[in-house]
C-alpha positions in Angstrom: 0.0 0.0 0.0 0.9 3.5 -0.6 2.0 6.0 2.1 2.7 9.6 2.0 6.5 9.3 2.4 6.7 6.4 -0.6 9.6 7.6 -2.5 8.7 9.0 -5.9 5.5 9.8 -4.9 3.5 13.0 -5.2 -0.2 13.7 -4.0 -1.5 14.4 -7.5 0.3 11.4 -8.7 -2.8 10.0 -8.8 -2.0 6.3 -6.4 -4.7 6.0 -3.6 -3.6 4.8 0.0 -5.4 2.0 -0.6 -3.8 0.6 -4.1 -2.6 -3.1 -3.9 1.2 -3.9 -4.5 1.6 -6.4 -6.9 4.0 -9.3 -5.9 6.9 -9.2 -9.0 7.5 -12.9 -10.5 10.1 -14.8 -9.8 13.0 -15.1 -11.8 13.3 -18.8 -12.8 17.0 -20.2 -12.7 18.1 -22.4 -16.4 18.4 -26.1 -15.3 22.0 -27.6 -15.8 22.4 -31.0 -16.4 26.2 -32.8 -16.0 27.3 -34.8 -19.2 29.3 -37.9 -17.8 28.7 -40.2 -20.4 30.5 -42.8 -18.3 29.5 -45.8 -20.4 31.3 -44.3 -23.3 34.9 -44.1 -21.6 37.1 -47.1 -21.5 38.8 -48.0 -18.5 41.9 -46.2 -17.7 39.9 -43.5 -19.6 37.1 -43.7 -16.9 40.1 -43.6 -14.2 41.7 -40.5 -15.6 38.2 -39.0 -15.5 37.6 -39.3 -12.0 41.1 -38.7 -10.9 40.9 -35.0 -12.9 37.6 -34.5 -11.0 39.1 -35.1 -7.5 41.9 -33.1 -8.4 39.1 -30.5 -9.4 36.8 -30.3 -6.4 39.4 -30.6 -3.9 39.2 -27.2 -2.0 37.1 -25.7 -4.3 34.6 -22.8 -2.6 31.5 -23.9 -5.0 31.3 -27.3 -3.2 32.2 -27.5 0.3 30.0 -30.7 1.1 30.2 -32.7 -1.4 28.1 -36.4 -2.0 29.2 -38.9 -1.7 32.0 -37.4 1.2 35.6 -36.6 0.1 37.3 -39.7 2.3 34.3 -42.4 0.5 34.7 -41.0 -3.1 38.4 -41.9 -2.4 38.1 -45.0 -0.9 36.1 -45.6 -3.9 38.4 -44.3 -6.2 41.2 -46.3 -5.0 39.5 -49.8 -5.2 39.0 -48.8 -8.9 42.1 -48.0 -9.4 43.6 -51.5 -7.6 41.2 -53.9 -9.5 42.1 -51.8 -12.8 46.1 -52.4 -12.2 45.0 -56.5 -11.1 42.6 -56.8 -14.5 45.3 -55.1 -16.8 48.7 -57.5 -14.9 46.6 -60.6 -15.9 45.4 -59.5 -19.1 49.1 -59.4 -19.8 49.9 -62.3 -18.1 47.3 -64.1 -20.1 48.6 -62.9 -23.3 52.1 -64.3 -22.6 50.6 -67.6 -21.8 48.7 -67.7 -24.9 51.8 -67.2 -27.1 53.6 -69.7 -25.4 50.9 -72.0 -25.4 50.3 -71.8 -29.4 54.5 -72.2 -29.8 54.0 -75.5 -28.0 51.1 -76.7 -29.8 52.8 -75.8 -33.5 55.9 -77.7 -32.2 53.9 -81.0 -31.2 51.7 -80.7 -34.4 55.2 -80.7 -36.1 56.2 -83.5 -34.2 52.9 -85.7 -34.5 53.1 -85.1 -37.8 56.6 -86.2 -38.7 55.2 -89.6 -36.3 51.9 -90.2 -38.3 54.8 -90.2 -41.5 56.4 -92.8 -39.8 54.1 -94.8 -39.1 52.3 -94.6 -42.5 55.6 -95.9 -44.0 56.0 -98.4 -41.9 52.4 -99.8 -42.3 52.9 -99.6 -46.3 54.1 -102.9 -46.6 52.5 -104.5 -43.6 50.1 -107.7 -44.3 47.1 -105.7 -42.3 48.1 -101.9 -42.7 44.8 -100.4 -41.2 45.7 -102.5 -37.8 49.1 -101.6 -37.9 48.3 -97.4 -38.2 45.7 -98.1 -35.4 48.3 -99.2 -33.0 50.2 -96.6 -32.8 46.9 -95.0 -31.8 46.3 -93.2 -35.0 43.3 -93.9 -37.3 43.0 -94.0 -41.1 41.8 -91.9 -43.2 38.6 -92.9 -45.3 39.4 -92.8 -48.9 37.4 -90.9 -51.0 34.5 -90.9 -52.5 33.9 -91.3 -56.4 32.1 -88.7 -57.4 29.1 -89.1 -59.8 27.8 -87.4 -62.5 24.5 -86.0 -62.3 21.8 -88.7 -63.8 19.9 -87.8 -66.8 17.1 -84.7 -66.8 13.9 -86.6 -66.4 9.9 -85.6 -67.4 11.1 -82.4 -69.0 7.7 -80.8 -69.7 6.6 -77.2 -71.1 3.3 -75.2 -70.4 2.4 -71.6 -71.5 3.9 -69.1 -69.0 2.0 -65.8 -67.2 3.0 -63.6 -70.2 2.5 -63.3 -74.2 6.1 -64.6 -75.8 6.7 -67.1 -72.8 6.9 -70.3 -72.0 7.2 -72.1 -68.5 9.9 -75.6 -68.8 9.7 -78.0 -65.3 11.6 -81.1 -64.5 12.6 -83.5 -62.1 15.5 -82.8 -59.9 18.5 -85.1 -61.1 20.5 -86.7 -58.4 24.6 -85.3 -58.3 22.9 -82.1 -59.9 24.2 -78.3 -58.6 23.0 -76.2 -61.5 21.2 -77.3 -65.1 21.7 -76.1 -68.8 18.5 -75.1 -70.6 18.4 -74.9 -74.5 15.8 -74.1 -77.0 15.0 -74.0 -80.1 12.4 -73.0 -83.0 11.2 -75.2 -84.9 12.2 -77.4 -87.1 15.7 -78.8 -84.6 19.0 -78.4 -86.1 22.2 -79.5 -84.9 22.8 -75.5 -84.5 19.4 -73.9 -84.2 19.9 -74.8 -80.2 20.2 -71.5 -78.1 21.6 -71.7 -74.4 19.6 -69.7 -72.0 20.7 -68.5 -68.8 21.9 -71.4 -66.5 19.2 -71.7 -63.3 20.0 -74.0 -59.7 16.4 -74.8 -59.4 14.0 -77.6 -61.5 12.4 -75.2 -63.7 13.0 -72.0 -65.7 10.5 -69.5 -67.4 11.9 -68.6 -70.7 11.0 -65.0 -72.2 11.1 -62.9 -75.6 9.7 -65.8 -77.9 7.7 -65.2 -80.2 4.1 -65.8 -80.1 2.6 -68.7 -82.4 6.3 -70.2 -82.9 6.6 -74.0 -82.1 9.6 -74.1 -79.6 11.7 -77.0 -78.5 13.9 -77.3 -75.3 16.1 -79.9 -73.9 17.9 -79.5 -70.0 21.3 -81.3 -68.7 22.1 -81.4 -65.3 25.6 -79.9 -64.1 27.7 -81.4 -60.8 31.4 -81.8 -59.2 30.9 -85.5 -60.9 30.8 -83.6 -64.5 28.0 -82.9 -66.7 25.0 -85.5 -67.1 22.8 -86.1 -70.8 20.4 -84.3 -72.3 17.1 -84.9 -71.6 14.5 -85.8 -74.2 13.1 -82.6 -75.8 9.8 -80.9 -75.3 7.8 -78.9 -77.3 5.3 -75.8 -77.2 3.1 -73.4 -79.3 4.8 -70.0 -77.6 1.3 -68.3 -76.5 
């Protein structure tokens, strides 16, 4: 409220004795967030971190109480700082007796190699080889397997496929088989009217860009390690 003696203040001034004061508005402080980003830091990196920060707040006038207490961030501190210096000794420690441990191996591999050598030689002429290798507590190895060519493309069959100029071919998967090669042909079958088309993995293949109305033939060989099997009997289709 207003008085006479208000600083400022005059009687025409026109404020009454009984004018309310307004209360001003508080002035609202910006809120600081820390950035640790802890998980980030390795850890000698984490070590160093803390370490600066001690060295930082130690006797400084913006934080006289700080939390956790000076002597339990220490303590703290100081177990880190032990288990870091145990973790890193036997790390390095463990690395040495890796190293070592692979030199040793190569050597015996050496030397079990130079025996199994031996003892193949030795065996070469015996009347039971397989018995003699297996008692020096070695095994034989299995010999390999002959491999086969893939059998002969069976119940090649053609139909008319989703679009005009297309034809769909299908057949049944050959046994040794890892790819197939498809070949058509219009009509009438030469010895060199035969066009290879893209090679395909699966047991069928749509063949596009014919023309529509042709008669088309097509024949399909399977493909394997073993070598590459006979062509199947040929089949034919008016190309929609």
């Amino acid at each position: 409220m207003a008085s006479y003696d208000s600083p400022g203040l005059t009687y025409d001034s026109g404020v009454l004795y009984d004018d309310i004061v307004l209360p001003q508005p508080t002035r609202r402080m910006p809120k600081i967030k820390v950035k640790l980003d802890l998980k980030s830091k390795s850890d000698s990196d984490l070590l160093t971190f803390a370490q600066a920060h001690v060295t930082a707040i130690t006797g400084n006038v913006n934080f006289t109480t700080p939390l956790p207490a000076a002597t339990a961030f220490t303590t703290t501190l100081t177990a880190y700082q032990t288990a870091l210096g145990n973790f890193n000794t036997a790390q390095a420690a463990a690395k040495t007796a890796t190293t070592t441990k692979d030199t040793a191996r190569l050597a015996l591999e050496s030397a079990l190699t130079q025996r199994g050598n031996y003892v193949e030689l030795t065996a070469a002429n015996a009347a039971d080889p397989t018995a003699v290798v297996e008692s020096a507590g070695f095994s034989v190895r299995a010999a390999a397997a002959a491999t086969q060519v893939p059998d002969m493309v069976q119940n090649l069959s053609a139909s008319a496929g989703d679009n005009a100029g297309e034809l769909d071919f299908q057949w049944d998967p050959a046994s040794g088989a890892s790819s197939y090669d498809v070949h058509v042909s219009p009509d009438p079958v030469t010895a060199t009217s035969w066009a290879p088309q893209k090679g395909v993995t699966k047991s069928k293949v749509a063949v596009s860009g014919l023309t529509s109305g042709a008669k088309m033939w097509a024949r399909v060989r399977a493909i394997g390690p073993g070598g590459t099997g006979a062509w199947s009997d040929i089949a034919t289709k008016i190309v929609p």
